[in-house]
CHARMM-style PDB file with segment names, atoms N, HN, CA, C and O in Angstrom:
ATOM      1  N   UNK     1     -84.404 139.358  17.269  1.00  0.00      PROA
ATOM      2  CA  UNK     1     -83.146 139.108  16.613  1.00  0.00      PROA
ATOM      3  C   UNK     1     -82.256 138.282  17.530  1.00  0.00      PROA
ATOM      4  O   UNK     1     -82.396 138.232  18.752  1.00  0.00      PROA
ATOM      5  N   UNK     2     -81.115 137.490  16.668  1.00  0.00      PROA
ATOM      6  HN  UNK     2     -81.001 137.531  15.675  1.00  0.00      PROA
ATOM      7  CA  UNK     2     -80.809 136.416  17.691  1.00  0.00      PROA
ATOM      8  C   UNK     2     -79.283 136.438  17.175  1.00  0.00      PROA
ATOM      9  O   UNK     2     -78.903 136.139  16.044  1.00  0.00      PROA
ATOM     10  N   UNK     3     -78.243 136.998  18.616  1.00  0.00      PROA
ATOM     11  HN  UNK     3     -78.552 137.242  19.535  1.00  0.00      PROA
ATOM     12  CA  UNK     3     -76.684 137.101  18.230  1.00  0.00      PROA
ATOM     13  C   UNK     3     -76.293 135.678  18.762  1.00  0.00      PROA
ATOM     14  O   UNK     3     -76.668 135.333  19.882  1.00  0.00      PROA
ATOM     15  N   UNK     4     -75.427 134.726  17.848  1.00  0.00      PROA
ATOM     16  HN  UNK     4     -75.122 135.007  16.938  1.00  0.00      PROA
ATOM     17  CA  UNK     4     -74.914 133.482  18.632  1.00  0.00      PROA
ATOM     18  C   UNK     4     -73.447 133.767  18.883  1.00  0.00      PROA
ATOM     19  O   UNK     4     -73.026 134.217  17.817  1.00  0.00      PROA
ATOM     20  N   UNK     5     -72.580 133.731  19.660  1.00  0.00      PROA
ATOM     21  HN  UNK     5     -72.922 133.365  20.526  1.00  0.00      PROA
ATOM     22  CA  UNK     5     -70.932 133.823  19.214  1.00  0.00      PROA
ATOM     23  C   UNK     5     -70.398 132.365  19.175  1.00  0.00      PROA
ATOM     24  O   UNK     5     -70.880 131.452  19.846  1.00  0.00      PROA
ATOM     25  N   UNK     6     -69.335 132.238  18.303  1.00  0.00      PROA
ATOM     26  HN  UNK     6     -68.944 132.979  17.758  1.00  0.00      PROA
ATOM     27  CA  UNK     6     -68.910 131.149  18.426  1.00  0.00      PROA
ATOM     28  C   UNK     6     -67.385 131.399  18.540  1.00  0.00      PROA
ATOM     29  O   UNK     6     -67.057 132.211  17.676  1.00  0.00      PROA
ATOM     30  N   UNK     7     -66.390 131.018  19.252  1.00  0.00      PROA
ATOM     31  HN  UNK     7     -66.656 130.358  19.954  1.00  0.00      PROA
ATOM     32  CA  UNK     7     -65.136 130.398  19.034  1.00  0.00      PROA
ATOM     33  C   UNK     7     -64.413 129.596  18.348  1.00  0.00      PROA
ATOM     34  O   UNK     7     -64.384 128.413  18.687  1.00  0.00      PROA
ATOM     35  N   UNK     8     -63.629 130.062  17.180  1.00  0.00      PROA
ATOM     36  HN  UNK     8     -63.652 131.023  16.905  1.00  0.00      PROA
ATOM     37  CA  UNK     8     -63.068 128.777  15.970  1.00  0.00      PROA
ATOM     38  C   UNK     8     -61.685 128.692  15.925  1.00  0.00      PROA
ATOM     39  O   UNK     8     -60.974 129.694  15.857  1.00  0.00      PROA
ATOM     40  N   UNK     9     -61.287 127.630  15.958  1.00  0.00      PROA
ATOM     41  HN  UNK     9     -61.865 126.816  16.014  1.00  0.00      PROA
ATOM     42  CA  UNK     9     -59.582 127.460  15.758  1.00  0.00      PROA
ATOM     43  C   UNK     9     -59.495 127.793  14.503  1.00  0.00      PROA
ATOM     44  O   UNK     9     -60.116 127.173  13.639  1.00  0.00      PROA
ATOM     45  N   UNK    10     -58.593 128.976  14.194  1.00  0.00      PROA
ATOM     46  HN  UNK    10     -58.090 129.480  14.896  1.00  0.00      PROA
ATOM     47  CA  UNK    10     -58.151 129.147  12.805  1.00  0.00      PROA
ATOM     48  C   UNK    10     -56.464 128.316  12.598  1.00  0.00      PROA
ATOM     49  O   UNK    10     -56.164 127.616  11.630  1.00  0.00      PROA
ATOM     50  N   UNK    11     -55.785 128.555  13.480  1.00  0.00      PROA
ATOM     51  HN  UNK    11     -56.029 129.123  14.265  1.00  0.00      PROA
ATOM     52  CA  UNK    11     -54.330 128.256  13.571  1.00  0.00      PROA
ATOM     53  C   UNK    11     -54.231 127.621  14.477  1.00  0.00      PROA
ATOM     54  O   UNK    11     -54.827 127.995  15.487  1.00  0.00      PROA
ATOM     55  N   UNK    12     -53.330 126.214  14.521  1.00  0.00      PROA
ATOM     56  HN  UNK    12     -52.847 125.910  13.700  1.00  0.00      PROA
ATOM     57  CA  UNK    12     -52.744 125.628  15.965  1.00  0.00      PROA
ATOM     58  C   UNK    12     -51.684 125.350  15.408  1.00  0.00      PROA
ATOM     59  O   UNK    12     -51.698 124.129  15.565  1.00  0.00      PROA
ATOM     60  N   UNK    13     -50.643 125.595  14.797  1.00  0.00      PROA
ATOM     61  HN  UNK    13     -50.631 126.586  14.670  1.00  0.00      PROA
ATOM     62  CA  UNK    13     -49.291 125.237  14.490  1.00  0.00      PROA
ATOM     63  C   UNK    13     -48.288 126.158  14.621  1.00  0.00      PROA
ATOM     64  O   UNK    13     -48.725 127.307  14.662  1.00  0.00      PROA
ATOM     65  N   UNK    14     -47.070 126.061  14.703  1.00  0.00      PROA
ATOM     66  HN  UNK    14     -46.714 125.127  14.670  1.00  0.00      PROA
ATOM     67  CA  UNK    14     -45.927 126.868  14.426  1.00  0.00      PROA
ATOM     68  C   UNK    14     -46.459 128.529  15.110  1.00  0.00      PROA
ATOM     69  O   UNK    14     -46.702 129.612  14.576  1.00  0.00      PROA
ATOM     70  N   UNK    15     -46.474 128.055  16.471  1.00  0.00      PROA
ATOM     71  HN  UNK    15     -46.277 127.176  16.905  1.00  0.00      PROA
ATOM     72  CA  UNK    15     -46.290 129.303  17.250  1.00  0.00      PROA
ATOM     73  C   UNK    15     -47.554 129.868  17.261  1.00  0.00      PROA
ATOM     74  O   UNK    15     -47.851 130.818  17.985  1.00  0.00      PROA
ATOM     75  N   UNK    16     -48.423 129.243  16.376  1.00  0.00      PROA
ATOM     76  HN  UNK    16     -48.182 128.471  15.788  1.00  0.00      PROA
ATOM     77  CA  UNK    16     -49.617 130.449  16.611  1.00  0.00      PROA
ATOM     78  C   UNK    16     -50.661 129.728  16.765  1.00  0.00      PROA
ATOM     79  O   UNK    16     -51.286 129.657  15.706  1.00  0.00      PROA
ATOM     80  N   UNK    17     -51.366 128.882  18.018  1.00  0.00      PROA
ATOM     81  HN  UNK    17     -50.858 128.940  18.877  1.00  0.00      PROA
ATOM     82  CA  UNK    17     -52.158 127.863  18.970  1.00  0.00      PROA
ATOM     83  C   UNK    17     -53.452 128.501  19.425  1.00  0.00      PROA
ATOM     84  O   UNK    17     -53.773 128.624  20.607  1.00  0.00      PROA
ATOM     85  N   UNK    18     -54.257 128.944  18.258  1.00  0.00      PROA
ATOM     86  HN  UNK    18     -53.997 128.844  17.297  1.00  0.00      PROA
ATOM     87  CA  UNK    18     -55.671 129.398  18.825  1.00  0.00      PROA
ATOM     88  C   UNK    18     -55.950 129.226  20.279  1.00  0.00      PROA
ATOM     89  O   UNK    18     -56.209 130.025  21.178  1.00  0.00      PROA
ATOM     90  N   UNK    19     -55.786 127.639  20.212  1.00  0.00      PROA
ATOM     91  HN  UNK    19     -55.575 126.990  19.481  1.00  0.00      PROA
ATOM     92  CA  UNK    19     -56.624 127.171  21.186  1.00  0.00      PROA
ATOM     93  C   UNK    19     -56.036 127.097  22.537  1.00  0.00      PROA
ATOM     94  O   UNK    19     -56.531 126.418  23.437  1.00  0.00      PROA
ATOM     95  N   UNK    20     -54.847 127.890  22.673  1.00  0.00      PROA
ATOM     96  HN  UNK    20     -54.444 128.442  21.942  1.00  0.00      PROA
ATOM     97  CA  UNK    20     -53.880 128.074  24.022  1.00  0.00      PROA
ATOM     98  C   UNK    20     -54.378 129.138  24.086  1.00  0.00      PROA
ATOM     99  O   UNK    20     -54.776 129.573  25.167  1.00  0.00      PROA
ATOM    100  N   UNK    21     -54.480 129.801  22.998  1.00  0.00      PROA
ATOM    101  HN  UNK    21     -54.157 129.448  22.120  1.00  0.00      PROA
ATOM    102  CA  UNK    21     -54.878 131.598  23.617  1.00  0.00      PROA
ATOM    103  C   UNK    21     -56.161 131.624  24.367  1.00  0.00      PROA
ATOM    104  O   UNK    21     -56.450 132.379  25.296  1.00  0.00      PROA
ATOM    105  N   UNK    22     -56.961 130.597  23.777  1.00  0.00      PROA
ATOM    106  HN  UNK    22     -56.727 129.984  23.023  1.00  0.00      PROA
ATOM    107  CA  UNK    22     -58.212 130.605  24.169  1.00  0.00      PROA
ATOM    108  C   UNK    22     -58.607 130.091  25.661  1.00  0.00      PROA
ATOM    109  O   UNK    22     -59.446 130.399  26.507  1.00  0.00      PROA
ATOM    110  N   UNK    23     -57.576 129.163  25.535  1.00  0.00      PROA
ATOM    111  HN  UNK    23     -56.894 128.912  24.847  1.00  0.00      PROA
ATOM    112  CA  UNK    23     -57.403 128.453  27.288  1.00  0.00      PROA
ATOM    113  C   UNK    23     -57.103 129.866  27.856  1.00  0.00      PROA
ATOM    114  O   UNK    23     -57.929 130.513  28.500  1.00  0.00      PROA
ATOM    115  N   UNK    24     -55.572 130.382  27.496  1.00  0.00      PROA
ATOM    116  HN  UNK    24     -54.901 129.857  26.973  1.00  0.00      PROA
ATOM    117  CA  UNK    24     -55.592 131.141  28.833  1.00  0.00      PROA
ATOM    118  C   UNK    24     -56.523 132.677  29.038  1.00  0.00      PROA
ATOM    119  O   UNK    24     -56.273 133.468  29.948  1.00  0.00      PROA
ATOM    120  N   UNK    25     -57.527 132.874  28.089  1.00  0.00      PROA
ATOM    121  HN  UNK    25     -57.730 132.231  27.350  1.00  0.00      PROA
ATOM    122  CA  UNK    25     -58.477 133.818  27.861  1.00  0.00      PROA
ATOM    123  C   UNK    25     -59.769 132.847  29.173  1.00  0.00      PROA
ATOM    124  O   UNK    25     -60.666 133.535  29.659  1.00  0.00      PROA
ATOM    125  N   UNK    26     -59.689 131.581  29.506  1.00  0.00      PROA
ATOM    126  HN  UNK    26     -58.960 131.022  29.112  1.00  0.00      PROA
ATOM    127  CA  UNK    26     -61.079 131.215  30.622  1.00  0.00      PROA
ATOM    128  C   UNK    26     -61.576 130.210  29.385  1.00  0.00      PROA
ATOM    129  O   UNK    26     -62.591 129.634  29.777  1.00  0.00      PROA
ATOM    130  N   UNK    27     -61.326 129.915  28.427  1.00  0.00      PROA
ATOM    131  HN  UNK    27     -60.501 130.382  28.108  1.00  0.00      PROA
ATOM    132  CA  UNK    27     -62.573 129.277  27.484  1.00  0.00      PROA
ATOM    133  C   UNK    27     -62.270 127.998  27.531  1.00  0.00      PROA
ATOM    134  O   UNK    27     -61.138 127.798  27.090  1.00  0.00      PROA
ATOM    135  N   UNK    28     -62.856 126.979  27.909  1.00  0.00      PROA
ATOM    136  HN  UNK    28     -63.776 127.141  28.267  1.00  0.00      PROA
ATOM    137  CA  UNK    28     -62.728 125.295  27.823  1.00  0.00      PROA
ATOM    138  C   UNK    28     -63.286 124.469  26.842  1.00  0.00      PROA
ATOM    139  O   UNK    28     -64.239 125.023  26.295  1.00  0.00      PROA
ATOM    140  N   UNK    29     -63.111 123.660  26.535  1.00  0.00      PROA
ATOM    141  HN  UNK    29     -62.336 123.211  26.980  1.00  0.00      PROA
ATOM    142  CA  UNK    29     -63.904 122.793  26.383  1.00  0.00      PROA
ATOM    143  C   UNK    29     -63.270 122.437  24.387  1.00  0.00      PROA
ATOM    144  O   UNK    29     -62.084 122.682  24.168  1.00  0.00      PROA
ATOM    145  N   UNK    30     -63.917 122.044  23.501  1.00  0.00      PROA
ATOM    146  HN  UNK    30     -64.881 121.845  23.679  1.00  0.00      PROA
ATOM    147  CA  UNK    30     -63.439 121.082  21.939  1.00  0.00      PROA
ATOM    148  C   UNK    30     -64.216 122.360  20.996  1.00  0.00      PROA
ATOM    149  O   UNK    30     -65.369 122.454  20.575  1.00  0.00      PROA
ATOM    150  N   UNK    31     -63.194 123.141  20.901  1.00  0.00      PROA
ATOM    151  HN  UNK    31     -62.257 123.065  21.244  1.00  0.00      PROA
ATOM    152  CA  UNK    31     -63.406 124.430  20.043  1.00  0.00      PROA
ATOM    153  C   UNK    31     -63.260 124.182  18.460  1.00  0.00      PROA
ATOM    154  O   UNK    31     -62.170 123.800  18.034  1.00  0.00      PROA
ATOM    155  N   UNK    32     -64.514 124.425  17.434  1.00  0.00      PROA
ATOM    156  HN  UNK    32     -65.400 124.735  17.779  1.00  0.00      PROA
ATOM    157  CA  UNK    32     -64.489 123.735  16.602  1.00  0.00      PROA
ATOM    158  C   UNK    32     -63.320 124.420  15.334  1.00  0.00      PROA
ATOM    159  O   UNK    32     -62.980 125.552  15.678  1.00  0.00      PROA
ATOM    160  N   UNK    33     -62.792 124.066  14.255  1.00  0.00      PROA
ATOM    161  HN  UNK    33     -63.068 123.146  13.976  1.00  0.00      PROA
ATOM    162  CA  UNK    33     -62.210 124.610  13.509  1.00  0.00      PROA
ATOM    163  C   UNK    33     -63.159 125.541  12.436  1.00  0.00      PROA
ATOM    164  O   UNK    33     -64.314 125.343  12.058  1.00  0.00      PROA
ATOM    165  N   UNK    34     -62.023 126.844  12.034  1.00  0.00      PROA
ATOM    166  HN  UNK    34     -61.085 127.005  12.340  1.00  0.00      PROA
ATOM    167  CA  UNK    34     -62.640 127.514  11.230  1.00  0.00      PROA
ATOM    168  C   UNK    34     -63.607 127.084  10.597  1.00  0.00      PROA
ATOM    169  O   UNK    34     -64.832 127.182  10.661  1.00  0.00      PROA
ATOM    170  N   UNK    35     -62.522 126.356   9.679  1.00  0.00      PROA
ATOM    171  HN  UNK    35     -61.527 126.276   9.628  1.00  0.00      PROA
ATOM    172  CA  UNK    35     -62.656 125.754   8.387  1.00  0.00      PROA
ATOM    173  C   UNK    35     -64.334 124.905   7.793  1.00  0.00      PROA
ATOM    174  O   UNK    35     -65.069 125.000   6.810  1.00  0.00      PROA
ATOM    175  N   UNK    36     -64.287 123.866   9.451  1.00  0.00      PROA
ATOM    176  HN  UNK    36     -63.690 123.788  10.250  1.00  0.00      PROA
ATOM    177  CA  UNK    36     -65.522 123.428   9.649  1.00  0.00      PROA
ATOM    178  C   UNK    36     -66.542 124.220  10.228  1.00  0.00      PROA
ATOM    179  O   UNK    36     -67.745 124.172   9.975  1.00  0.00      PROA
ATOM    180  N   UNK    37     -66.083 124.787  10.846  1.00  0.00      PROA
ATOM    181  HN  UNK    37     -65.105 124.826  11.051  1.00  0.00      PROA
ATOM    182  CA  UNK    37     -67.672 125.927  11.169  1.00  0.00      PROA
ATOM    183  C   UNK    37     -67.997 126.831   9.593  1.00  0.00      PROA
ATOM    184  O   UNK    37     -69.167 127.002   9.251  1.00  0.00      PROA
ATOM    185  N   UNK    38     -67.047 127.265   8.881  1.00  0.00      PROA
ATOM    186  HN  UNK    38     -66.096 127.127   9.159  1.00  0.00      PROA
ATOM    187  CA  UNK    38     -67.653 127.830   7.283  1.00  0.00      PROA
ATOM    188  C   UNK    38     -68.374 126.387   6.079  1.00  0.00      PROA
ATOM    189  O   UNK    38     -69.181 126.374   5.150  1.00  0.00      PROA
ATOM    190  N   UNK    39     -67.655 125.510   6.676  1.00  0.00      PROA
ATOM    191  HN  UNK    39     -66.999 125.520   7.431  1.00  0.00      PROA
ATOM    192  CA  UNK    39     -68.330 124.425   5.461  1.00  0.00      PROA
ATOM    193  C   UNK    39     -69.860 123.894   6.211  1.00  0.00      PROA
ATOM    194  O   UNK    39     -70.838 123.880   5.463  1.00  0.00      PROA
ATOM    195  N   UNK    40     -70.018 123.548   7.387  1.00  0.00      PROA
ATOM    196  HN  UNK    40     -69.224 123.559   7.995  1.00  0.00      PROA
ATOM    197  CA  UNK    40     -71.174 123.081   8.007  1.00  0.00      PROA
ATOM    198  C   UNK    40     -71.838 123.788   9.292  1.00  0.00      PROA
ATOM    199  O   UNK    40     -72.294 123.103  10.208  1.00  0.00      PROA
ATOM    200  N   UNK    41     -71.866 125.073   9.312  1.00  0.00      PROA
ATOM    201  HN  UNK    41     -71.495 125.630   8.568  1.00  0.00      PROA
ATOM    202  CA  UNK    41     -72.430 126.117  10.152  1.00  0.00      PROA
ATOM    203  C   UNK    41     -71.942 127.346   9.852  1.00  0.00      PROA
ATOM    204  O   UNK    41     -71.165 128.063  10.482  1.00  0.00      PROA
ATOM    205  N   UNK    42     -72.781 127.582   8.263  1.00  0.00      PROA
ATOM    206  HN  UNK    42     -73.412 126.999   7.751  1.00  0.00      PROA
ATOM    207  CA  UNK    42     -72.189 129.214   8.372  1.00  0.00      PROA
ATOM    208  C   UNK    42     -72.611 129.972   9.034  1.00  0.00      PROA
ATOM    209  O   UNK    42     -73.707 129.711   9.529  1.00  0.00      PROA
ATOM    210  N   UNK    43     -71.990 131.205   9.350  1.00  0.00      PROA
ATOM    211  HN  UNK    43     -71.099 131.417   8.948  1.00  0.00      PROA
ATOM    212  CA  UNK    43     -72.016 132.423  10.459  1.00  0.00      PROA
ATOM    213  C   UNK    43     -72.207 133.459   9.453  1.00  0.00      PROA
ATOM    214  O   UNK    43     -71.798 133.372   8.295  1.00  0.00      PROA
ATOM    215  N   UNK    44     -72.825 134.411   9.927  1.00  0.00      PROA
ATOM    216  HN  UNK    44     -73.157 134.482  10.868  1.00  0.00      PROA
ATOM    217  CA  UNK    44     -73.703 135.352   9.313  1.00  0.00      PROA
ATOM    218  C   UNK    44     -72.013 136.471   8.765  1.00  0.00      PROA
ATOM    219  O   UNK    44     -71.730 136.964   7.674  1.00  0.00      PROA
ATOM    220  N   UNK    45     -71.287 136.488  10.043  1.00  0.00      PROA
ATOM    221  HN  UNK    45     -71.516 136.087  10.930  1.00  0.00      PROA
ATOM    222  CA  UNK    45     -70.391 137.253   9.951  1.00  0.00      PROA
ATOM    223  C   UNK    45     -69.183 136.812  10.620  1.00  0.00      PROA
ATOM    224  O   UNK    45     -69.306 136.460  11.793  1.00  0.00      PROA
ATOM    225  N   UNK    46     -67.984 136.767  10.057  1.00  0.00      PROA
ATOM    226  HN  UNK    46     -67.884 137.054   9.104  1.00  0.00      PROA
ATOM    227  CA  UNK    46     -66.997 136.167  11.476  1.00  0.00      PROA
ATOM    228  C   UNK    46     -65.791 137.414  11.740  1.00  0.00      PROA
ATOM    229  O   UNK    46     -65.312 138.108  10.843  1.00  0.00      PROA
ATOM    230  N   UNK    47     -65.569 137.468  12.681  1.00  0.00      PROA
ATOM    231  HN  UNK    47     -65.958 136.905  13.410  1.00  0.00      PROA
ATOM    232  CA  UNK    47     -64.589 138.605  13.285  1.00  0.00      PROA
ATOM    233  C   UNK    47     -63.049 137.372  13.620  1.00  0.00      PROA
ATOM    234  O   UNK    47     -62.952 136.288  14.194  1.00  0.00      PROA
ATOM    235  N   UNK    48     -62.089 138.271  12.912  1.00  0.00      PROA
ATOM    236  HN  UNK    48     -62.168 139.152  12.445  1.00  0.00      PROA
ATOM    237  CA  UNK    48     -60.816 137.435  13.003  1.00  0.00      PROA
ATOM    238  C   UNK    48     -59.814 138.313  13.240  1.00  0.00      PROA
ATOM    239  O   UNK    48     -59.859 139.388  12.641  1.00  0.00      PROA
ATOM    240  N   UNK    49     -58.925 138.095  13.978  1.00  0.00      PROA
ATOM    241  HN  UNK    49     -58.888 137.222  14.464  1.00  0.00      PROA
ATOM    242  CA  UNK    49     -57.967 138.732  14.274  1.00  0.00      PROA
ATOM    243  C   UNK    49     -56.474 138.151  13.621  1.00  0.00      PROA
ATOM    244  O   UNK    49     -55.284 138.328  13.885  1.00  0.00      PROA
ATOM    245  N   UNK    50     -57.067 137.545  12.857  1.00  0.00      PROA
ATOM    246  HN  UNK    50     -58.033 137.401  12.643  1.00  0.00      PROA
ATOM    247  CA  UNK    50     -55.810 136.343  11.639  1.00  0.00      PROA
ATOM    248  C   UNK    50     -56.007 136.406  10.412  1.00  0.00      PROA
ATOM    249  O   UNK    50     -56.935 135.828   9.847  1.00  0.00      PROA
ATOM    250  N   UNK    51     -54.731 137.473   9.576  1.00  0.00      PROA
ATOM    251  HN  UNK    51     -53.977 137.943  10.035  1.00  0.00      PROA
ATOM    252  CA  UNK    51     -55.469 137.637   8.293  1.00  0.00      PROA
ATOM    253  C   UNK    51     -55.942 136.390   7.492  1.00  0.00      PROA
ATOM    254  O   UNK    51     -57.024 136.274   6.916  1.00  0.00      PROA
ATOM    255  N   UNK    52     -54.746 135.307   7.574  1.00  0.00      PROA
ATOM    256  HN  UNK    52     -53.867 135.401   8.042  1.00  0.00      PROA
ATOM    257  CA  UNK    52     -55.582 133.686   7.256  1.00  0.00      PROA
ATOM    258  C   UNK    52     -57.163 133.984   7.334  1.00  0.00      PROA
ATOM    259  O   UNK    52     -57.915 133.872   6.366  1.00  0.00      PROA
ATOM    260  N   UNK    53     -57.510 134.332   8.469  1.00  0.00      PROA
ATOM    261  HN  UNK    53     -56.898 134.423   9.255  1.00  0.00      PROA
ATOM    262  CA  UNK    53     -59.013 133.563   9.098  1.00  0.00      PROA
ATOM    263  C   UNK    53     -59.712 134.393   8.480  1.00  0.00      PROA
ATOM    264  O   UNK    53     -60.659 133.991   7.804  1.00  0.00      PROA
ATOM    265  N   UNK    54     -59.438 135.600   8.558  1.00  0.00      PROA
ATOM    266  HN  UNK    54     -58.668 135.927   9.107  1.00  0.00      PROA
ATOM    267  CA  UNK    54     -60.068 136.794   6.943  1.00  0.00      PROA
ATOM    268  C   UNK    54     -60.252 136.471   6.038  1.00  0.00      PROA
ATOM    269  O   UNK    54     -61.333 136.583   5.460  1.00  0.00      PROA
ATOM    270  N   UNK    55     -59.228 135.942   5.596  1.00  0.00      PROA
ATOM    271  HN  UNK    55     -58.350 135.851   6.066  1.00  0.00      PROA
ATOM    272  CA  UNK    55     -59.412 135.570   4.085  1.00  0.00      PROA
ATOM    273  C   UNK    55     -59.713 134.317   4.024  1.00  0.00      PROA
ATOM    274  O   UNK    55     -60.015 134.022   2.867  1.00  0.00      PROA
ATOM    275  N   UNK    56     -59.775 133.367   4.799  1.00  0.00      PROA
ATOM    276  HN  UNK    56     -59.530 133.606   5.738  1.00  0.00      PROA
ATOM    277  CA  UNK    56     -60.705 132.328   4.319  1.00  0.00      PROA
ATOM    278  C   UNK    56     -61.966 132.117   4.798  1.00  0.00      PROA
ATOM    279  O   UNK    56     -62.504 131.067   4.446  1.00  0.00      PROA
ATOM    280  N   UNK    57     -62.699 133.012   5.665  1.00  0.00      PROA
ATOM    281  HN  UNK    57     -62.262 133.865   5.951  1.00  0.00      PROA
ATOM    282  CA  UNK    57     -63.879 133.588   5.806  1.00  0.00      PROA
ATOM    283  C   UNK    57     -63.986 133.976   4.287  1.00  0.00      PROA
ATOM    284  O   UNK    57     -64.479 133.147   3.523  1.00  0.00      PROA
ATOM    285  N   UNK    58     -63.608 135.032   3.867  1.00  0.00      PROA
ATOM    286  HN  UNK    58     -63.208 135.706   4.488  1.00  0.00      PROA
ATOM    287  CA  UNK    58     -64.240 136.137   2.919  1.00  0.00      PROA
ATOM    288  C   UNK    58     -64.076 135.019   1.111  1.00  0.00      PROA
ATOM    289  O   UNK    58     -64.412 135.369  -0.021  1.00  0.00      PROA
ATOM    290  N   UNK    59     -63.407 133.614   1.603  1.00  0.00      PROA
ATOM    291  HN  UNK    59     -63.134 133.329   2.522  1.00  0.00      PROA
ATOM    292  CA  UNK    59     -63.448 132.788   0.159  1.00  0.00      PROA
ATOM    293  C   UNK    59     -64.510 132.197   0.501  1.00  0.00      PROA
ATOM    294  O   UNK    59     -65.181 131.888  -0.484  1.00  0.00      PROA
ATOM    295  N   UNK    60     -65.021 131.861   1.616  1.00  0.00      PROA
ATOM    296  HN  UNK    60     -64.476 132.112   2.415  1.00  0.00      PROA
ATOM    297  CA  UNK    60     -66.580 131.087   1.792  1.00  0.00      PROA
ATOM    298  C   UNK    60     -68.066 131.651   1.278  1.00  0.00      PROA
ATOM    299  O   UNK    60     -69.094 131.030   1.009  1.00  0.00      PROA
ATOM    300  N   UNK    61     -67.674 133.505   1.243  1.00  0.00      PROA
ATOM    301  HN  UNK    61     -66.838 134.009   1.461  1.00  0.00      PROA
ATOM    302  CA  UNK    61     -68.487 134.166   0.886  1.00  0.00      PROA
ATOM    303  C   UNK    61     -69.672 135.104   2.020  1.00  0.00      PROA
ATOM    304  O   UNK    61     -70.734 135.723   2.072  1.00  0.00      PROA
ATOM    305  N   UNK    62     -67.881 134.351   3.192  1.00  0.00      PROA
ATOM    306  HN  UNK    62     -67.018 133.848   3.150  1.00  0.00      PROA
ATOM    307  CA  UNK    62     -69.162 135.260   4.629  1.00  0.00      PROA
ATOM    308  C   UNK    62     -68.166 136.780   4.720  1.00  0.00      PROA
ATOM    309  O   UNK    62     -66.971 136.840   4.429  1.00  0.00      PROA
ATOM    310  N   UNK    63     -69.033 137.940   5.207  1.00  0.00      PROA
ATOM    311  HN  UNK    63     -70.003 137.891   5.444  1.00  0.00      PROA
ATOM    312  CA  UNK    63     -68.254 138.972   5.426  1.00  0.00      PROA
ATOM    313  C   UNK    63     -67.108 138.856   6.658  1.00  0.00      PROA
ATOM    314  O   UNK    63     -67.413 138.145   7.616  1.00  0.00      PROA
ATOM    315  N   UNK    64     -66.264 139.292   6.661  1.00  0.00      PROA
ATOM    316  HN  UNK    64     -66.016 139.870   5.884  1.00  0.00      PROA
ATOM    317  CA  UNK    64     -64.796 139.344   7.627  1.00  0.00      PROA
ATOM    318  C   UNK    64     -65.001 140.631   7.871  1.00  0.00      PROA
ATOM    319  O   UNK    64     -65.492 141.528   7.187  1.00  0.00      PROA
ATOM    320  N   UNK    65     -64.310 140.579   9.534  1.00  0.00      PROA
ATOM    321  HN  UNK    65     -63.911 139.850  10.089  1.00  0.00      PROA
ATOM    322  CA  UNK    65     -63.965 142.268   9.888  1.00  0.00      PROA
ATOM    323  C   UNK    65     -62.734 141.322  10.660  1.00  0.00      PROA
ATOM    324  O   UNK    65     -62.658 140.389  11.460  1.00  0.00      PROA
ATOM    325  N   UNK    66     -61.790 142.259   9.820  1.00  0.00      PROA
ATOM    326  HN  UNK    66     -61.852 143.016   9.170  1.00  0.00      PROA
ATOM    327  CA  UNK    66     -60.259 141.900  10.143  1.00  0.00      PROA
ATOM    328  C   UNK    66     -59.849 143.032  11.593  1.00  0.00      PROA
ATOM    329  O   UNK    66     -60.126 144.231  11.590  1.00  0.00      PROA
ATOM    330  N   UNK    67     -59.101 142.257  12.825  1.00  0.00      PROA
ATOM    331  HN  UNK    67     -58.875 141.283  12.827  1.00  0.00      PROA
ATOM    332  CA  UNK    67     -58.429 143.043  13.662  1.00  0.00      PROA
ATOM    333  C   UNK    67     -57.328 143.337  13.981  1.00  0.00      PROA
ATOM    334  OT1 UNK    67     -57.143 144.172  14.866  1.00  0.00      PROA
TER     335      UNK     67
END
């Protein structure tokens, strides 16, 4: 069995900058967006801590576990 994780920008606007949190969490590098990781690499399952990113996980038809 094979776990991949991935990192997705759900939000970068108006105060709420995925991808700052993610900087100052150690993570570098061109972190892809939700949006595009559900249209051209779906994920079996995605874990979000953004009800946004919940619910537009769970309109793609992948399961969400909201945090």
């Amino acid at each position: 069995m094979e776990c991949r994780v991935t990192f997705a920008v759900q939000s970068s606007g108006r105060g709420n900058d995925d991808a700052a949190y993610y900087r100052r969490m150690g993570l570098t590098g061109n972190l892809p967006r939700l949006r595009h990781l559900l249209d051209h690499d779906t994920p079996d399952a995605v874990v979000s801590v953004r009800l946004h990113g919940a619910l537009e996980t769970l309109l793609h038809g992948v399961p969400a576990f909201h945090l």
